[in-house]
C-alpha positions, 0 to 999 in steps of 0.5 A, spaced: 894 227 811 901 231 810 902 226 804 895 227 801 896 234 802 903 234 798 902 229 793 895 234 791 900 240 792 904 236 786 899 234 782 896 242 782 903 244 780 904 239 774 897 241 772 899 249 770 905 247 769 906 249 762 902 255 763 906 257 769 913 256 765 913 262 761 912 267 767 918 262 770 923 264 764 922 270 765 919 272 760 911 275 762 908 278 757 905 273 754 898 273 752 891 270 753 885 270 747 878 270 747 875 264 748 872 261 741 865 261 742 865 253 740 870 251 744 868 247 749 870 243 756 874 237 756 872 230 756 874 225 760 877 222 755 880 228 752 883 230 758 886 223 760 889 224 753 892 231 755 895 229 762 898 224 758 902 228 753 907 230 757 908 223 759 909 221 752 913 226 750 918 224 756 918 217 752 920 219 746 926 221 749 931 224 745 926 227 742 926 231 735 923 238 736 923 244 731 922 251 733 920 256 729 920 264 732 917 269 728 920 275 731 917 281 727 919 285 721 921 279 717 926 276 722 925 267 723 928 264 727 928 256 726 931 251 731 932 244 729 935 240 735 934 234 739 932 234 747 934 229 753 928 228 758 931 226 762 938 230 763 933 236 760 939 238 756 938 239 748 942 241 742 941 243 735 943 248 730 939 255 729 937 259 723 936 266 722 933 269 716 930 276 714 928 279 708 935 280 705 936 273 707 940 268 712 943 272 718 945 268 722 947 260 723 950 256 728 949 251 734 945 252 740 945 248 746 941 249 752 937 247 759 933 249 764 939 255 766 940 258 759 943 257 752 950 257 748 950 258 741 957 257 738 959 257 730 959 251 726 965 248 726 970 249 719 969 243 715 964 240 720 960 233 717 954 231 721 948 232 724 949 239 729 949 235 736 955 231 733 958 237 731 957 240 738 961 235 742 967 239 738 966 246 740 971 248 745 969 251 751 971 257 749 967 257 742 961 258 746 957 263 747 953 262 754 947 266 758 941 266 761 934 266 759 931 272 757 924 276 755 924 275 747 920 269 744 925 265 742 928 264 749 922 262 752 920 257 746 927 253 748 926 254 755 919 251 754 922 246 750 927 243 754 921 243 761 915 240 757 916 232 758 914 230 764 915 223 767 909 220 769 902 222 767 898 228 770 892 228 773 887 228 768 882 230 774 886 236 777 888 238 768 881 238 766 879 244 773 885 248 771 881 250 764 882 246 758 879 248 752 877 244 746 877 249 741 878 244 735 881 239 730 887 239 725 890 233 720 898 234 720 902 229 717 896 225 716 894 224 722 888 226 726 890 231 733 885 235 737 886 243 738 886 243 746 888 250 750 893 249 755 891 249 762 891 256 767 892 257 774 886 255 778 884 263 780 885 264 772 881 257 769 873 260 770 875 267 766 872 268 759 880 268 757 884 262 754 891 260 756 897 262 751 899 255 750 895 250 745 897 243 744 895 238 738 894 232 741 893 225 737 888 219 740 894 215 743 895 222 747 902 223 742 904 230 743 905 233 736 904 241 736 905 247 742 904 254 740 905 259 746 902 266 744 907 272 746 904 280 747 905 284 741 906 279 735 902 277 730 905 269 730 906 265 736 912 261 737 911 253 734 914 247 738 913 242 732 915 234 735 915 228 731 918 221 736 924 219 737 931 222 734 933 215 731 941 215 733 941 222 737 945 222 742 946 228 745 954 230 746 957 231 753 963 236 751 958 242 752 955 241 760 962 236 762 966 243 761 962 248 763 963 251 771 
């Protein structure tokens, strides 16, 4: 009985996972959106497909993620990097821009603690999680998560891929919501809400996380609203990184 009670304890926890992670960054002021009068509840198969997702994401290791973090007044952050699912380490580069143009650029490394940015190095060739591996240590830049969307957007990042399903039974009580369809890259994806904590999933409100989700339960799109900002930060992931290999310099000399 202590077993069941445990692996049911699991189960839970995986379910709300992703809308527990924005409170577990620290970051609270996400925000929740009136429920569409369409949606609608998840199918058997629709929830199957969500509780898989992350397994799938977790498959595709390293993963090719972009994150795009629209902060206000004209400022964009891009991330374009690669994450280790299995080491929940990932690696990239970032870009600034506003409306005089580029701010800043650079690399960015980060795990489930916090972030190190760094300057691209002089004269650097290759893609940017190559380049990371020649940074001295003391060209990072380290610190823990903070309140601003763009941390909560890696660290959402670097937590998604899971490895093994959840259970589609305890996802669909934890609230999900149909709320519609979209193509993206040519391909089919279903619009579905994100679950909530079981006291939160019968309200009229929906979760701050969306996913995109296609028939083979392929993770492809998530966006997490954040309070006071028009556009919610954008988790774009498109397969495997061919080749990505994610440097050991960064992690191996930190301490």
């Amino acid at each position: 009985m202590a077993t069941q009670q445990k692996n049911r304890r699991r189960y839970a926890a995986a379910a709300v996972l992703t809308a527990v992670l924005v409170a577990a960054g620290g970051v609270t002021a996400w925000q929740v959106a009136a429920r569409p009068d369409d949606a609608r509840p998840l199918t058997t198969e629709e929830a199957s497909r969500l509780a898989l997702s992350r397994f799938t994401l977790y498959g595709a290791d390293p993963a090719a993620v972009d994150l795009t973090v629209q902060e206000g007044g004209g400022t964009v952050v891009q991330v374009h990097a690669v994450v280790d699912y299995r080491t929940r380490h990932a690696a990239g580069s970032y870009r600034v821009t506003g409306s005089q143009g580029l701010l800043d650029e650079g690399l960015v490394i980060w795990d489930t603690g916090g972030l190190g940015l760094a300057a691209t190095p002089a004269g650097a060739d290759g893609p940017p999680w190559e380049q990371a591996e020649h940074v001295p240590r003391t060209g990072w830049t380290s610190r823990p998560y903070g309140t601003d969307p763009l941390d909560a957007g890696l660290d959402l990042a670097v937590q998604l891929g899971a490895d093994r399903p959840d259970n589609p039974l305890l996802l669909a009580q934890a609230g999900p919501r149909l709320l519609g369809h979209d193509r993206i890259d040519g391909r089919d994806h279903d619009r579905i809400s994100g679950p909530r904590p079981r006291e939160a999933a019968t309200s009229g409100d929906t979760s701050p996380l969306t996913y995109w989700i296609d028939a083979e339960g392929a993770l492809r799109r998530v966006t997490m609203r954040m309070t006071g900002l028009g556009t919610p930060t954008t988790l774009d992931f498109h397969g495997p990184a061919a080749g990505a290999e994610l440097p050991e310099a960064p992690w191996a000399t930190a301490g």
